[in-house]
C-alpha positions in Angstrom: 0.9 -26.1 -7.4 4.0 -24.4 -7.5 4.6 -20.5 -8.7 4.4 -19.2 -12.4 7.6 -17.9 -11.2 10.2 -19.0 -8.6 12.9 -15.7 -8.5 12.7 -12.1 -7.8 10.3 -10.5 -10.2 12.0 -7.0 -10.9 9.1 -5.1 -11.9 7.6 -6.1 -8.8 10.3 -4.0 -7.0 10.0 -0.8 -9.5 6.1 -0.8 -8.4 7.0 -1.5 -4.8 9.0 1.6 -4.6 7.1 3.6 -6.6 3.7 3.2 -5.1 5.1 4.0 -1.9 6.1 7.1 -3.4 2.8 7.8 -4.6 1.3 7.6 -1.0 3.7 9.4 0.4 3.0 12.2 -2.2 -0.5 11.8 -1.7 0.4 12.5 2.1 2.0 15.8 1.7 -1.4 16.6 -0.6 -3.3 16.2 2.3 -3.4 19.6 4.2 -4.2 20.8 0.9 -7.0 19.1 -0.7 -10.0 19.6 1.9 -10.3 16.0 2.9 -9.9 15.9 6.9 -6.4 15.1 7.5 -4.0 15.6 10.6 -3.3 18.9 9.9 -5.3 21.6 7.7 -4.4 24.4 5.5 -6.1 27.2 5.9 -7.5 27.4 1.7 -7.6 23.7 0.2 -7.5 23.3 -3.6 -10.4 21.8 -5.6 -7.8 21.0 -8.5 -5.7 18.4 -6.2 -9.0 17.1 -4.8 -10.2 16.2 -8.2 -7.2 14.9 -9.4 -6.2 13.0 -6.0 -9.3 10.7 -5.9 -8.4 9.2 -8.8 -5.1 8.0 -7.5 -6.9 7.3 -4.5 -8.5 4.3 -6.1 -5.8 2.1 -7.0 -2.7 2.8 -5.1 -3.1 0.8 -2.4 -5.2 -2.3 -4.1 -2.1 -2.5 -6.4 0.4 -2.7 -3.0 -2.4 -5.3 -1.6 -1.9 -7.1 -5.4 1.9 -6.9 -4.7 1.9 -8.1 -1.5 0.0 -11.1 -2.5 2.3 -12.0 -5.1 5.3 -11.8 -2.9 3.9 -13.9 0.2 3.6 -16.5 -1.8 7.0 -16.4 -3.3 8.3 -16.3 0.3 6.0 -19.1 1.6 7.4 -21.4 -1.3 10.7 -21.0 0.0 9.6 -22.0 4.2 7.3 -23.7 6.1 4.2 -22.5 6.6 5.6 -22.4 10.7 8.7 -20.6 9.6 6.5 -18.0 7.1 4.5 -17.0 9.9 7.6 -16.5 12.1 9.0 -14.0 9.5 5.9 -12.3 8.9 5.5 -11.9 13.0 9.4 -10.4 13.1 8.6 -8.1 10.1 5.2 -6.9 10.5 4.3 -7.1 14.2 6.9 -5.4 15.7 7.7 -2.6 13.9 3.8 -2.0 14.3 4.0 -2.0 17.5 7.2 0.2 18.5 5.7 2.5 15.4 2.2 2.8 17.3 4.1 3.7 20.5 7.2 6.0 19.5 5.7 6.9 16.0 2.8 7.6 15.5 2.0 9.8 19.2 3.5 12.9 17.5 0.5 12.9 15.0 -2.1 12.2 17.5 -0.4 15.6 19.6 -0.8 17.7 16.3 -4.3 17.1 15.8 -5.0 17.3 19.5 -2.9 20.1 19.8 -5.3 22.4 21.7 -6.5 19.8 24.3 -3.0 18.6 25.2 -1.9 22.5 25.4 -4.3 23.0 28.1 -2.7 19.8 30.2 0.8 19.9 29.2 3.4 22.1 29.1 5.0 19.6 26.2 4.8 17.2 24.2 7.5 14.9 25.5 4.9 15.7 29.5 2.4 14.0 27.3 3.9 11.5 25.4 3.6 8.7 27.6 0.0 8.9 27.5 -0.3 9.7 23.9 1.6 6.6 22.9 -0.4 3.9 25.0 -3.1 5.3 22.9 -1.5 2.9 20.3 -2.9 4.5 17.5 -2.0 3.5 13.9 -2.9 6.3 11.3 -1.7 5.1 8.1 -0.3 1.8 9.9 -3.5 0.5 9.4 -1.7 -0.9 5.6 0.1 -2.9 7.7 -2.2 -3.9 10.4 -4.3 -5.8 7.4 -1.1 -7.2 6.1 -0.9 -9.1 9.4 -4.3 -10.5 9.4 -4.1 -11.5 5.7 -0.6 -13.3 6.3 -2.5 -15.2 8.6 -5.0 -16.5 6.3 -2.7 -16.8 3.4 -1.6 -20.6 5.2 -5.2 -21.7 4.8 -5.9 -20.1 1.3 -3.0 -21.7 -0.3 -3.8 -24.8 1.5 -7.1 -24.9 0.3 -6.2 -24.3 -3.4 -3.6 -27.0 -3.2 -7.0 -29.5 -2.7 -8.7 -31.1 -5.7 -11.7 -27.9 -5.3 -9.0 -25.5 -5.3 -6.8 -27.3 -8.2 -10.4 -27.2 -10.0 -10.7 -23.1 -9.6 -7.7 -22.5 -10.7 -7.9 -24.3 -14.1 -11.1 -22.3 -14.3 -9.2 -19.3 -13.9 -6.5 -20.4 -16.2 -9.5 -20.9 -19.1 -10.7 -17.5 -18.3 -7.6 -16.1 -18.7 -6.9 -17.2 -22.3 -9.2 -14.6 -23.2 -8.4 -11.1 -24.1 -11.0 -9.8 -21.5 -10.8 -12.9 -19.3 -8.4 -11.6 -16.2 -10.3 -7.9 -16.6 -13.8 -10.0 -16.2 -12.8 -10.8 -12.4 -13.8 -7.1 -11.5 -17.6 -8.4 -11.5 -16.5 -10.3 -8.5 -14.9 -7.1 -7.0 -17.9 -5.0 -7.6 -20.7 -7.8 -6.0 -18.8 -8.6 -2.9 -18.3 -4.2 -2.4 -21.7 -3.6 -2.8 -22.7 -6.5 -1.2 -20.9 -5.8 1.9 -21.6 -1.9 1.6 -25.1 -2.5 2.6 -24.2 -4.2 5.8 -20.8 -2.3 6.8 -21.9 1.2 5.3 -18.4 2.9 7.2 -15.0 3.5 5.7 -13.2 3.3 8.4 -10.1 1.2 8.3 -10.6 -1.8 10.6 -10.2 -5.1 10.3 -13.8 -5.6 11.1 -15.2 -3.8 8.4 -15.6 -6.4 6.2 -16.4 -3.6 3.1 -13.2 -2.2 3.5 -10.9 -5.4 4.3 -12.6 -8.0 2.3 -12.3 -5.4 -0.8 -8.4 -5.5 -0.2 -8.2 -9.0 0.7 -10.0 -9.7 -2.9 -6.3 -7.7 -4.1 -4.3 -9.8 -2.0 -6.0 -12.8 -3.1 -5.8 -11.9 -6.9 -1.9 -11.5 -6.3 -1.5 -14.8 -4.8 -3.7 -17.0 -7.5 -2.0 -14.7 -10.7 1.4 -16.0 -9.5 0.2 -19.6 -9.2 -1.6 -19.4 -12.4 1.1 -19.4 -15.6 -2.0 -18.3 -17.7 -3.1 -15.9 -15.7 0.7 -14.4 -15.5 1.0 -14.6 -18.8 -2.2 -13.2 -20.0 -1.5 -10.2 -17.5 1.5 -9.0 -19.8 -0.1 -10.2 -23.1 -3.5 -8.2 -22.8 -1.6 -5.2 -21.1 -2.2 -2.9 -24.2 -6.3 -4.2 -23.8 -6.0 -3.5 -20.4 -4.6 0.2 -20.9 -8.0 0.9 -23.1 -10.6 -0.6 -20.2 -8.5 1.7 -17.6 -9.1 4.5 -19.6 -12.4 4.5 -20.8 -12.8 3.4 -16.5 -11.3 6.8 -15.9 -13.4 8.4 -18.2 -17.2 6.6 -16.8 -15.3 7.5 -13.6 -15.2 11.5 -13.7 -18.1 12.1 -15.7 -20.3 10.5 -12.7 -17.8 12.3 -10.5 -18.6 15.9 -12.2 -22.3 14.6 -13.1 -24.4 17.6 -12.4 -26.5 17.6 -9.2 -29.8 17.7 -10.9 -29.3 15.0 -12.6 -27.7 13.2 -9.3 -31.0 13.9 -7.3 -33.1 11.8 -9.5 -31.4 8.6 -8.5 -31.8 7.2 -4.7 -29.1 7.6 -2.2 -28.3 3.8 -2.8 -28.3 3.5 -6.5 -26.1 6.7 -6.4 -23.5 5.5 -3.5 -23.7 1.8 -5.6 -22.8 3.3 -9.1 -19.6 5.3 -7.3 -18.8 2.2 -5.7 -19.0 0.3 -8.9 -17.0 2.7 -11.1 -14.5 2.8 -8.3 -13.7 -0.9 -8.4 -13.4 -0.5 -12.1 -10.2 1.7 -12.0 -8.9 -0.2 -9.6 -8.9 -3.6 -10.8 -8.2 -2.1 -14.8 -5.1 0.1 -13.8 -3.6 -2.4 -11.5 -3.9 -5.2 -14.2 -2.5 -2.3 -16.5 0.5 -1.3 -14.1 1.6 -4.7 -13.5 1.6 -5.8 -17.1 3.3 -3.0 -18.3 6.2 -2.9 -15.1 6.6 -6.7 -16.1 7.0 -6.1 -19.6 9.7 -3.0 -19.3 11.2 -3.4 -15.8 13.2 -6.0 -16.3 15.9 -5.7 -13.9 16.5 -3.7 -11.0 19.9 -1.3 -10.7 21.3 -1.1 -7.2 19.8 1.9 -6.0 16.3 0.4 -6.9 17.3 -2.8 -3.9 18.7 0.2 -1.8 15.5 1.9 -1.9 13.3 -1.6 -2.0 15.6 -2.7 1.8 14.7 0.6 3.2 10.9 1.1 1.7 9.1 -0.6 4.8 10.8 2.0 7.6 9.7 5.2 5.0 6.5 3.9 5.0 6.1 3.9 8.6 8.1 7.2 9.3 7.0 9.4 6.0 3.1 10.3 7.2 4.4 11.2 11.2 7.3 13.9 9.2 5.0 15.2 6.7 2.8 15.8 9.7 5.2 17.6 11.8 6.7 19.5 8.6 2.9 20.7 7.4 2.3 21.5 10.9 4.8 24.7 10.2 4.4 25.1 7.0 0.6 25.4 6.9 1.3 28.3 9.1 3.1 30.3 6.7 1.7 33.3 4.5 2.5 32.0 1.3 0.4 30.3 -1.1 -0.5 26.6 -1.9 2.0 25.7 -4.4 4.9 27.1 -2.3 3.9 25.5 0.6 4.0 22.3 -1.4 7.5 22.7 -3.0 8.8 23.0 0.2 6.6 20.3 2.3 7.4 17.7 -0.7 11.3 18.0 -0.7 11.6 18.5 3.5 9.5 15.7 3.9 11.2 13.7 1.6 15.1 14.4 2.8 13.7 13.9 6.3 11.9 10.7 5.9 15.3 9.7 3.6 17.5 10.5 6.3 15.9 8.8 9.0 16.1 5.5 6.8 19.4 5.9 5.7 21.6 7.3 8.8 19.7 5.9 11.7 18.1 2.4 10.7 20.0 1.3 7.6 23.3 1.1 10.1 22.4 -0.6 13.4 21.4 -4.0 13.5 19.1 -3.6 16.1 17.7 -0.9 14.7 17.1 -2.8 11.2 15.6 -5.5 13.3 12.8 -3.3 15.1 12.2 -2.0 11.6 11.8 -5.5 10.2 15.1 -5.7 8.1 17.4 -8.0 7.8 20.9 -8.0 9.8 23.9 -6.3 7.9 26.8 -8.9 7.6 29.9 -7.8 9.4 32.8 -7.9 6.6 36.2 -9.3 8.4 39.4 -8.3 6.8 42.2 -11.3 7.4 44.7 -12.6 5.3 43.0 -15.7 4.4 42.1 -16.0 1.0 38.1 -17.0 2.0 38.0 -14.1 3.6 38.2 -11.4 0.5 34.4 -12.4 -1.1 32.1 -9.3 -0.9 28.8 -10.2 1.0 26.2 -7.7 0.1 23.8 -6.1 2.8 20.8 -8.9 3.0 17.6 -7.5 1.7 
């Protein structure tokens, strides 16, 4: 079964960039909010806290969602051979040079006292730090390999009669107004499910509570693109979909500010499930709600939208190693919160910005370490083939 869809899907682009956005925001949050991060501010406000875990719960299920749908737009168009090629060129090495040039300036920062006490600098210790091969927030993309892998076999298998089967099951559920938003069930089973026997949060591929729960994203992406009801019913139900993610938001932070007397009389377990349970709920109903309403106004995409959409891989990987190095002195000034993030948010930004723009964007073989396609090289002759404008490849 072929795509509901076989082109660029604009909105997909507009949510693209602007989740990216969105973690990188949350990023420069970070010192701030009294989560353990890299570097830490000295106060840490409760208000961003609050307000932060929210976002927390559907940013990256909806890039997971994306992601999905996009793979299998690209796998259409190749061989499953050829697919994997690309994904190899696009996602494995820039993981790799990003875990050893990178990401070491982040593991220094929050080492900063043990590596003092060895090294007169950080470029004496660099060449330890970076066969480390830490990832940090590379772990997005560490999962994107693995699921890329197992995409092949997924669409494979719902190209046989069982999988032609499930999807016209999913394409009767869909019809109906609450059909698509019905899925979450799913969701919350396999989390709790696999929260009893992987308890942690860490973000490794082997902790099936944490991967599986974005795979099921990933997954969701690739059968709502094969699946013209699903698609369609995506966009029609959006306004439906708006009124679940809302009253989720609300279930959400009245358990979140649910006094502690009234938290003690459930067990530990019941407690953890119900969080767990009200978490998948705002992250399947705003993603549905997102995507249907980006497909519905974002209909096309202006120039500086594919400028931003061709460079959005390299910010990702640079933006969390700048804000790091950028908090690092800021958190050290004598000024308060809010100050410290009007100037982290915009330095950040320019930097990250920059570094995309004036040192990957122009070199070949820079964009290919980074995963981008080559720039054409435009010849100027007198032959009249030789006026046509060919665009940088995105």
């Amino acid at each position: 079964m072929k795509s509901a869809v076989n082109y660029r899907v604009p909105a997909l682009d507009w949510l693209r960039v602007g989740l990216i956005i969105a973690v990188f925001a949350h990023h420069v949050c970070m010192p701030f909010n009294g989560d353990p991060f890299v570097v830490m501010n000295a106060d840490h406000s409760k208000f961003l806290d609050d307000t932060m875990v929210f976002f927390e719960q559907f940013r990256l299920p909806l890039l997971f969602l994306i992601s999905g749908i996009g793979s299998v737009l690209m796998l259409e168009k190749l061989s499953a051979k050829d697919f994997l090629k690309q994904r190899a060129w696009r996602l494995i090495v820039p993981l790799i040079l990003a875990m050893l040039v990178i990401t070491p300036p982040q593991y220094y920062i929050e080492h900063l006292s043990d590596y003092r006490a060895h090294f007169t600098s950080f470029w004496q210790a660099f060449p330890a730090i970076s066969l480390k091969m830490e990832t940090y927030h590379l772990w997005f993309i560490k999962f994107l390999v693995v699921f890329a892998v197992l995409l092949v076999p997924f669409v494979g298998l719902l190209n046989t009669a069982v999988g032609q089967q499930f999807e016209a099951l999913v394409a009767r559920i869909a019809r109906y107004r609450f059909g698509v938003f019905g899925f979450v069930i799913v969701l919350i089973l396999l989390k709790l499910c696999l929260r009893s026997v992987f308890p942690s949060e860490d973000k490794k591929i082997v902790n099936l509570s944490v991967s599986l729960f974005y795979f099921f994203f990933f997954a969701a992406g690739i059968i709502s693109i094969r699946s013209v009801a699903m698609w369609e019913a995506i966009v029609k139900f959006r306004f439906s979909n708006l009124l679940l993610a809302m009253f989720s938001g609300m279930l959400f932070y009245a358990y979140y500010y649910l006094p502690d007397s009234v938290g003690k009389q459930l067990s530990s377990q019941a407690t953890w499930s119900i969080w767990y349970g009200l978490c998948c709920l705002v992250a399947w109903s705003v993603s549905l709600t997102l995507l249907g309403y980006a497909r519905t106004y974002f209909v096309s995409s202006p120039q500086w939208l594919k400028n931003c959409n061709e460079l959005i891989y390299p910010f990702y990987i640079f933006h969390q190693t700048v804000i790091v190095v950028v908090a690092y002195f800021v958190v050290q000034m004598d000024v308060g919160i809010v100050v410290k993030l009007v100037l982290l948010f915009p330095v950040s930004l320019l930097l990250t910005a920059s570094l995309c723009w004036f040192v990957v964007r122009p070199f070949n073989w820079l964009r290919w370490c980074f995963g981008l396609k080559p720039r054409k090289i435009h010849t100027d002759t007198h032959s009249p083939s030789s006026h046509s404008a060919y665009p940088a490849a995105r």
